[in-house]
C-alpha positions in Angstrom: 0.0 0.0 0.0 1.4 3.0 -1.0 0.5 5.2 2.1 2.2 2.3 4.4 5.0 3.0 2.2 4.9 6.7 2.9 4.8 6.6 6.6 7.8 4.3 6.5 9.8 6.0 4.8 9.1 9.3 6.7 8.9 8.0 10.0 12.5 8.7 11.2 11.8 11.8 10.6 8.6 12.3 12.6 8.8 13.7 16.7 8.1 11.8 19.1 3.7 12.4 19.3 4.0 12.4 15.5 4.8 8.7 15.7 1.8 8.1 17.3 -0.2 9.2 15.0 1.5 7.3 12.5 1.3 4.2 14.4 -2.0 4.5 14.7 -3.0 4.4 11.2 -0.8 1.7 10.4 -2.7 -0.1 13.5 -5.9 1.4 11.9 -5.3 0.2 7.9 -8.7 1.6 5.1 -10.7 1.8 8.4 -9.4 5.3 9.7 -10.8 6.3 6.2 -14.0 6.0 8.5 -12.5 8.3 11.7 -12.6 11.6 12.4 -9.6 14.1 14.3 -11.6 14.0 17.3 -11.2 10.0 17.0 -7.2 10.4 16.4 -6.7 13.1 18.9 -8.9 10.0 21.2 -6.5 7.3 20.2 -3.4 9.3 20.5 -4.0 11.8 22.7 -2.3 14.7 20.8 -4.0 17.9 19.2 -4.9 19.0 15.5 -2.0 20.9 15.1 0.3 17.5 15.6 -2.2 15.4 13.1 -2.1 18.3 10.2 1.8 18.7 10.7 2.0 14.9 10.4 -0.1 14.4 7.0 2.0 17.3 5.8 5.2 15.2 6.4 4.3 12.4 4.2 3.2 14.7 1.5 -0.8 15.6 2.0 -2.3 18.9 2.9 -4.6 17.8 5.7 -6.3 14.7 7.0 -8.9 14.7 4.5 -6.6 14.7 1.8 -5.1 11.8 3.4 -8.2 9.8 3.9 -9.0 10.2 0.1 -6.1 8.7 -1.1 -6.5 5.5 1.1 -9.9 5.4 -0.1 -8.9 5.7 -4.0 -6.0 3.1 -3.1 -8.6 0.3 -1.6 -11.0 1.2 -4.0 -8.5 0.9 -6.9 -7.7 -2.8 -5.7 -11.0 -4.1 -5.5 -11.6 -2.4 -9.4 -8.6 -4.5 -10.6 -9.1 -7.8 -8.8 -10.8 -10.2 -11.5 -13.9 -11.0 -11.8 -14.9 -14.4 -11.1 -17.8 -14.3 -13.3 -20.3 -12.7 -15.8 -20.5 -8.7 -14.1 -24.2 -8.4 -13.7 -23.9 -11.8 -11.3 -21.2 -10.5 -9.5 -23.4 -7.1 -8.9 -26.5 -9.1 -7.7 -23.9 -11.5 -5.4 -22.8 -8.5 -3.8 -26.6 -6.9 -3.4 -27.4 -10.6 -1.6 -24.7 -10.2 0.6 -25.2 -6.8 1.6 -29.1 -7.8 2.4 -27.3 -10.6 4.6 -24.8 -8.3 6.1 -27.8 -6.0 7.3 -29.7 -9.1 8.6 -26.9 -9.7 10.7 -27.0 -6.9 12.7 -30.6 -6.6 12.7 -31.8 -6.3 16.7 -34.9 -7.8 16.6 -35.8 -5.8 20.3 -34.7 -2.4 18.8 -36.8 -3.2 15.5 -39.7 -3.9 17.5 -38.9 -0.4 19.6 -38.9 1.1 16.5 -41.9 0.4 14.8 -43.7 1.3 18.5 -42.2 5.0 18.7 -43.9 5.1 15.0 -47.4 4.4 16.2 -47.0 6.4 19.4 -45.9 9.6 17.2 -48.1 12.5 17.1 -45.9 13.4 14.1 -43.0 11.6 12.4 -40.4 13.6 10.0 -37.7 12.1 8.2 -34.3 13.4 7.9 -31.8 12.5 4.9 -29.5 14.5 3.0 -28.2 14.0 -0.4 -28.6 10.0 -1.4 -29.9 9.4 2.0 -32.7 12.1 1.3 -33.9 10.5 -1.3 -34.1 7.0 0.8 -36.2 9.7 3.0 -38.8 10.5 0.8 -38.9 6.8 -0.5 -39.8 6.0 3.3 -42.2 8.9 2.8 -44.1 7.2 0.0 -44.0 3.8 1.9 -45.0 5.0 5.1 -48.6 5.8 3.1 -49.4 2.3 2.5 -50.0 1.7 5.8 -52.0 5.2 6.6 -49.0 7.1 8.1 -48.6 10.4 6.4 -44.8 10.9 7.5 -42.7 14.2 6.2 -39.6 13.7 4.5 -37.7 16.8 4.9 -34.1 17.0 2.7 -33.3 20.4 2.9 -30.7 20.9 6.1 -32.1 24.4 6.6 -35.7 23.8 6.7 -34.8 20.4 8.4 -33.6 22.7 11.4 -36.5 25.1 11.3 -39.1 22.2 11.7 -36.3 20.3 14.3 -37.1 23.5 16.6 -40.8 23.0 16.7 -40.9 19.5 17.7 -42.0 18.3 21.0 -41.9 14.9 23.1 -44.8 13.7 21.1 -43.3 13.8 17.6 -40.5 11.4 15.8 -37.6 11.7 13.4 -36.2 8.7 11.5 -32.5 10.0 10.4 -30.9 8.3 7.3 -27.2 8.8 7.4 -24.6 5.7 6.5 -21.9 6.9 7.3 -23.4 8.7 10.9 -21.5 11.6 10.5 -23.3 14.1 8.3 -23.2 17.2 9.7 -26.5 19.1 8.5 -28.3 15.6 9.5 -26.5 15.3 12.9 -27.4 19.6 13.3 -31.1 18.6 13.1 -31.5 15.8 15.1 -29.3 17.6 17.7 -32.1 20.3 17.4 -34.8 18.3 17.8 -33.4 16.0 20.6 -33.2 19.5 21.9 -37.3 20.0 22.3 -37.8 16.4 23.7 -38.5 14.3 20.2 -37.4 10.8 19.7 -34.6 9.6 17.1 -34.3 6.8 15.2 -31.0 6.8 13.2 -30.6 4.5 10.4 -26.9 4.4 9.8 -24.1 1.7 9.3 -22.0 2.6 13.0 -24.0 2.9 15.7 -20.8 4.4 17.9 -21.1 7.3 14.8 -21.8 11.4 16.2 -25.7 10.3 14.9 -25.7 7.1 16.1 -24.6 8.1 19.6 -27.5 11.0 19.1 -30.0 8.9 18.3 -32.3 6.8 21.0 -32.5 3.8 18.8 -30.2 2.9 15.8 -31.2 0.5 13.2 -27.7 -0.7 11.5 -27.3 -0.5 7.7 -24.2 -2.4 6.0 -21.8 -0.9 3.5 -18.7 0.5 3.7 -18.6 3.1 0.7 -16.5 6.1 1.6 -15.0 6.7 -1.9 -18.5 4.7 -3.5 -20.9 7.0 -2.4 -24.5 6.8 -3.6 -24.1 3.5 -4.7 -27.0 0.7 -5.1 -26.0 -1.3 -2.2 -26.3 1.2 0.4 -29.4 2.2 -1.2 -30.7 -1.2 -1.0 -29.5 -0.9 2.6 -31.2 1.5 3.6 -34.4 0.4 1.6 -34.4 -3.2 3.1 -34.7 -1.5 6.9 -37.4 1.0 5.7 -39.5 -2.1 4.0 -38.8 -3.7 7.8 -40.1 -0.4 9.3 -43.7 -0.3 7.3 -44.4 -3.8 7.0 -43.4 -4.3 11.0 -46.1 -1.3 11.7 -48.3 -2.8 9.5 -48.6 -6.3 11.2 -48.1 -5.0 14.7 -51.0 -2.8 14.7 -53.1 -5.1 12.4 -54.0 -2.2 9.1 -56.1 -3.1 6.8 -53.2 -2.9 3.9 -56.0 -4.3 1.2 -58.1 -1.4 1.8 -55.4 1.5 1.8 -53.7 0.0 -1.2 -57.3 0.4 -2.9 -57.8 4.1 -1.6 -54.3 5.1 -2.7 -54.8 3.3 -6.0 -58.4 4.8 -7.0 -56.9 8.1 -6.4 -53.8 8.0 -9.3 -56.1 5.5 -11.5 -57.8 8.9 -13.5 -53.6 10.0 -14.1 -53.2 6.8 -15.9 -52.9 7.5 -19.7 -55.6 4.6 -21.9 
């Protein structure tokens, strides 16, 4: 790995808390691409100043321009490791295993808390930025199939206006894999604020929105570099389809009979 190589190379010439740093992210390998300063400065117990002066010995401007380039590195070897069959099979292979993956760490107990918080809402809002937005208003358009007229709200600046409203009685459901997005983190730190519950949907539940939230419901895939891409998506879909259809059987709807009032209302938008 070339970074490895980097920090060997300059490590003679590092002080003494600059090693530390350095031996930490050998220690750490692609995951650090997932940690923060604040989770360095917690590991090594130095400051920013001695992280920043460190990535600027082996060649980068900051930690961020650090983190990319172990990210297009790892990335770069799993694009040039051979497929071991037709594309479009390895692509669904990988979708099955992510749906696994997520089953794994699928809490039945929180699931069930979950889908109770829904039905005791006076309101529920959902909170999502970027690709996790639009997994928001997907779990907007869901959430109607079994009666629950949930708000997706994408936009960080009217996220925090309606955060600051919100009481005891209401609910936000936060989409965020990696847990650290800071306009979605904002809100929910606004709304936790005024007394409203959080779910967070994210893959680390130890994440700044994970540790917000007051249940998590883990999503799994690592894409730091791969952002947007189908599996986390699918994710994220898989726990929102857990999320209606668990509301729907726990407080016995009538699904035949919303389906039907949903439907006769779009049939007259159908084109003959």
């Amino acid at each position: 790995m070339h970074i490895v190589y980097l920090i060997r190379e300059h490590y003679p010439l590092l002080t003494k808390s600059e090693k530390k740093v350095a031996d930490y992210i050998l220690s750490a390998g692609k995951q650090i691409i997932y940690n923060t300063m604040s989770d360095i400065k917690a590991h090594t117990e130095v400051g920013d100043a001695t992280i920043i002066r460190f990535c600027q010995k082996i060649g980068f401007s900051g930690f961020a321009d650090l983190k990319i380039e172990i990210a297009k590195e790892d990335f770069s070897q799993k694009q040039a490791q051979p497929l071991t069959g037709k594309y479009y099979n390895e692509i669904a292979s990988n979708l099955t295993e992510v749906l696994r993956a997520t089953v794994g760490l699928l809490k039945e107990d929180t699931l069930d808390a979950a889908i109770a918080s829904i039905g005791q809402a006076a309101h529920v809002y959902i909170f999502g930025v970027g690709v996790s937005g639009n997994t928001s208003q997907d779990l907007e358009s869901m959430f109607l199939r079994v009666g629950i007229q949930g708000k997706a709200i994408t936009d960080p600046h009217f996220q925090a206006q309606v955060a600051s409203l919100l009481t005891e009685k209401d609910l936000v459901i936060a989409f965020s894999l990696s847990g650290k997005t800071k306009d979605t983190f904002d809100s929910i730190t606004i709304a936790k604020s005024n007394g409203a519950k959080v779910i967070a949907v994210t893959n680390y539940i130890h994440s700044p929105i994970g540790r917000s939230a007051d249940l998590v419901l883990q999503t799994a895939i690592d894409e730091f570099l791969n952002g947007g891409s189908l599996a986390g998506k699918v994710s994220q879909l898989y726990i929102c389809d857990l999320l209606v259809q668990g509301y729907e059987k726990k407080n016995n709807i009538n699904a035949i009979e919303l389906r039907e009032k949903v439907l006769r209302s779009i049939l007259d938008k159908s084109i003959d």
